[in-house]
N, C-alpha and C positions, 0 to 999 in steps of 0.2 A: 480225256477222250482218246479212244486209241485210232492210229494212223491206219488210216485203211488200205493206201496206195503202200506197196513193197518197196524198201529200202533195204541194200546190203551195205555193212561195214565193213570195210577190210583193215587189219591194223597191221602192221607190221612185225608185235610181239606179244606176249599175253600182258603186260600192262592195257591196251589199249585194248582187248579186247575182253577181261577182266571191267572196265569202266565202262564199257558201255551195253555189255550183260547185266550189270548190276541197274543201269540206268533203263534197260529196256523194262528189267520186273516191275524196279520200283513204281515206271510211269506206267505200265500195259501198256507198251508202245509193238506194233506189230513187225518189226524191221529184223534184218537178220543178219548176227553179227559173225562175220566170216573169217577163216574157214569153221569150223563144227567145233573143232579142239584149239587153244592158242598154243601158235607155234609164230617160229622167226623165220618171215618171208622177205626176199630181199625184191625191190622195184619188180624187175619183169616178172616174177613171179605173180606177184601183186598184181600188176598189170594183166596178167591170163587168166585171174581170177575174175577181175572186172568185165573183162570180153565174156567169160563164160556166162555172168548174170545178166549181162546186155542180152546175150541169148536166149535165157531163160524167159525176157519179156517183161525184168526188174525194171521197176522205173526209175529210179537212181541207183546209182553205185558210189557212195563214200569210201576211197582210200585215206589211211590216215599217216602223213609223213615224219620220222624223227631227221631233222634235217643235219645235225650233227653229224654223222656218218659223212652227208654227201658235202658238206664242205669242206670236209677232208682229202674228200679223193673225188678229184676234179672227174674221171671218168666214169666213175658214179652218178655226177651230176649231171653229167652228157647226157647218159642214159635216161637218167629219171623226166629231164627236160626234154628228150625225143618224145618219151614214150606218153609224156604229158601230152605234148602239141597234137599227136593223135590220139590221142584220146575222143570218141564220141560224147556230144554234149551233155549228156548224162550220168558220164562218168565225172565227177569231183574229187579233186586232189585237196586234201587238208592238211596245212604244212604248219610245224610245228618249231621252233626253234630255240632251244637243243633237241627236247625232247616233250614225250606227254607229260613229264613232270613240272615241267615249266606254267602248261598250265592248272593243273591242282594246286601250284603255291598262286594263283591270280586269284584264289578263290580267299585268301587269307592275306594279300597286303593290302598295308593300311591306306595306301597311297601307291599311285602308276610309278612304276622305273623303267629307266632305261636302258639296265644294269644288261655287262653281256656276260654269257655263259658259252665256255668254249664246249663242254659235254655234258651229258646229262650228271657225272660224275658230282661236278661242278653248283649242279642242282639241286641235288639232295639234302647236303647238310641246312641249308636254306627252307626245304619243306620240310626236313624230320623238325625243325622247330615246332611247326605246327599239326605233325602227324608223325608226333613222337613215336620212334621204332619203324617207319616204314621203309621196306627194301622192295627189292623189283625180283620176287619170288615167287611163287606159287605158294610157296607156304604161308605168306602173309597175305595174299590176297583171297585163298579161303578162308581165313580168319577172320577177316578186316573186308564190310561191305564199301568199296571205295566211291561209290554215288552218294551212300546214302550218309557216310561219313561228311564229306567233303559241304553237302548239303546243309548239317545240321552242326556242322562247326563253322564252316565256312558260309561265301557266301556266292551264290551261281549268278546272280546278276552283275553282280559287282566282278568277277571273272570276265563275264562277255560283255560287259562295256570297256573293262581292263582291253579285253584281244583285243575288241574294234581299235582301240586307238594305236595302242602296238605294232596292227597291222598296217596301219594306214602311217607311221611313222617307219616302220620297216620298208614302205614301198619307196619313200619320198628319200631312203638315207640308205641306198643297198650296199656302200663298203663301209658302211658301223656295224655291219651285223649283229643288230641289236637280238634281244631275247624277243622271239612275240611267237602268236598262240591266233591259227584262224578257225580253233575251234569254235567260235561262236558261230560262223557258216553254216555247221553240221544242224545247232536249237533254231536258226533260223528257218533253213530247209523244215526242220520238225515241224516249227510252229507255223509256217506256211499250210504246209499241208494240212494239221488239224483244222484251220481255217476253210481251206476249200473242203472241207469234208464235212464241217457246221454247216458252210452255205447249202450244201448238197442236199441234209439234213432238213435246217429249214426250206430251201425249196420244196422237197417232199411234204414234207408237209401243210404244207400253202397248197398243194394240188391234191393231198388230200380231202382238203376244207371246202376246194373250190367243187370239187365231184361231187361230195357230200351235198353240198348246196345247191347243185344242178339237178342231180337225181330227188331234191326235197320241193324243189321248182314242177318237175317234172311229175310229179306222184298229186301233188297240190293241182295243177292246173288239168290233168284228167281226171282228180276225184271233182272237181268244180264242174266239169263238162260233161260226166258223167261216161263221156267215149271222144273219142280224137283219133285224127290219123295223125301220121309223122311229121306231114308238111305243117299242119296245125301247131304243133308242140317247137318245131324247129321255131318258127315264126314269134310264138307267143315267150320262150324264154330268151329266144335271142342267140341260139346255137346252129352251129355247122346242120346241115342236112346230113351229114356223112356221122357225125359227133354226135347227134337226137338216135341216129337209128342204131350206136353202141348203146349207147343208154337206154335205150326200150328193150334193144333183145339184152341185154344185161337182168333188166327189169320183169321181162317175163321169163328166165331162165331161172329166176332168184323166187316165181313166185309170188309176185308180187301185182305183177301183170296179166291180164291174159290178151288173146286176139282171138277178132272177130273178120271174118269174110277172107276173102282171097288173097293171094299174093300183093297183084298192084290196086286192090279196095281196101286192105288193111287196115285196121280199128284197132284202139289199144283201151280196155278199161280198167279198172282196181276188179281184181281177181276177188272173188269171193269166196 
């Protein structure tokens, strides 16, 4: 089902924005993964990108963070921590650590670690295990569809039960600076919203049903009387006065109906 409410991604470099183009085809998911071309934006950049789509009237803004950088340089992290706290609540920070490679290798262990990684460097030879030959290039990422790869080697639930716990052991142990991954926030966010977009869905069509059934109430109960006025029909199905007289002039604009006498004597029978 595709998302029908606007989401922008923003990544940081073309890895992460490479994943999640490949993810938006695969699923038809409607969300837009930012900017237009992948290029390396550093925090406030990133940050003026998100305020522009807040403007725009997006209903989420997914930033996506390589945290390796800003542990490094603590002024960095000043930064990226300012510019988080202001952030409007709509905008989401998804923090990564080292990097997005971190989590593509969650989709392929066998078992949770707690293994730390000082740079994405660090990371690599650990996934080229299981995505033999992959570098952080544009020339392999045209090549190599990396959703749908990851998908059908790996395994995407087993990823996002992986981050959950990661992150939740990242929070509770913050000078181990373990490895973790909250990308699982980003499928959650998704899968919320195809939900409110089903209910939506169903809804609609429940008041399809019910219209259909009121207008077959209503066509029944003046072929039975053969003529009726409004107050009659409101009365005898059990509808709004205000609600019987959309449905009649629906009814005789369709056709279906005609009238008889005046304004306030008004009659309504099956049109012949």
């Amino acid at each position: 089902m595709a998302v029908k409410k606007s989401i922008a991604i923003i990544g940081e470099g073309e890895t992460e924005w490479w994943y999640f183009d490949t993810l938006r085809i695969a699923c038809r998911y409607k969300f837009k993964v930012a900017p237009d071309f992948p290029q390396h934006s550093d925090i406030p950049h990133m940050a003026k990108l998100a305020e522009e789509y807040v403007k725009r009237d997006t209903d989420y803004v997914v930033c996506l963070v390589d945290m390796d950088r800003l542990l490094r340089v603590p002024a960095e992290m000043a930064t990226y921590q300012q510019l988080k706290k202001k952030s409007p609540s709509n905008v989401i920070w998804i923090e990564t650590n080292p990097c997005t490679e971190f989590w593509f290798l969650l989709h392929f262990l066998p078992q949770l670690t707690s293994k730390h990684y000082e740079t994405c460097e660090d990371v690599l030879p650990d996934l080229q295990r299981y995505m033999p030959g992959y570098e952080k290039t544009a020339r392999y990422f045209k090549k190599n569809n990396l959703y749908k790869y990851l998908t059908e080697n790996g395994d995407l639930q087993r990823a996002i039960s992986y981050a959950e716990e990661l992150t939740r052991l990242s929070e509770a142990s913050l000078e181990d600076r373990i490895a973790y991954s909250q990308m699982h926030l980003v499928f959650k966010l998704i899968k919320s919203m195809d939900e409110d977009e089903a209910d939506k869905n169903e809804q609609k069509a429940e008041n399809r049903n019910r219209n259909e059934e009121n207008r077959r109430q209503i066509i029944d109960f003046i072929a039975d009387k053969q003529i009726s006025d409004a107050k009659s029909v409101s009365k005898a199905i059990g509808l709004k006065p205000s609600r019987t007289r959309d449905y009649l002039k629906q009814l005789v604009d369709e056709g279906v109906l005609e009238i008889e006498g005046e304004y306030k004597n008004r009659k309504y029978k099956i049109k012949k």
